[in-house]
N, C-alpha and C positions, 0 to 999 in steps of 0.2 A: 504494500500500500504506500502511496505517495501524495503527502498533504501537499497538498499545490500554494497554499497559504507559507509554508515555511522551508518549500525545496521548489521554489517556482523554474529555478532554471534546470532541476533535472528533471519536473514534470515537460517541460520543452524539448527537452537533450532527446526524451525517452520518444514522444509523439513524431521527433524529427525521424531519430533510428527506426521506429518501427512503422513510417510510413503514413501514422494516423494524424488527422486533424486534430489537434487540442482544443480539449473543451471541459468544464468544468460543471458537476459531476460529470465527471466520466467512469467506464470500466471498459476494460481493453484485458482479454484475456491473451495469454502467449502461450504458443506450443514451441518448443525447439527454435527459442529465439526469434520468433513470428508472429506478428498478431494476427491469430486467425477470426478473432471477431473483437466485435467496438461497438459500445453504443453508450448514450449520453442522457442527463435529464430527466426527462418522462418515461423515456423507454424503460430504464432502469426500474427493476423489478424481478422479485424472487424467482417467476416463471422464467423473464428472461435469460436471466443467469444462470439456472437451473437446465436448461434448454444446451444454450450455448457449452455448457462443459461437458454434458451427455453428447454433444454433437462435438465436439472438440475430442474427446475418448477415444470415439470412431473415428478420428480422421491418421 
């Protein structure tokens, strides 16, 4: 986890390396160095999260 409040430049460092737009809340899951999903804000939700690492398993 990375408080964007008190590591703002490696929440930027992390968004540039791993290709995703920064945005705040964010959640950005990584497989082997990769973000293989992202989502932000509203999205952000138990399902979604939940979803995406069951689907992240399989990949």
């Amino acid at each position: 986890m990375v408080k964007v409040i008190e590591s703002r430049s490696l929440s930027l460092a992390l968004a540039d390396e791993l290709g995703v737009r920064h945005a705040s809340p964010q959640v950005i899951l990584i497989k082997r160095g990769k973000a293989i999903w992202h989502t932000s804000h509203y999205k952000i939700t138990d399902a979604s999260i939940t979803t995406a690492i069951a689907n992240g398993e399989k990949a």
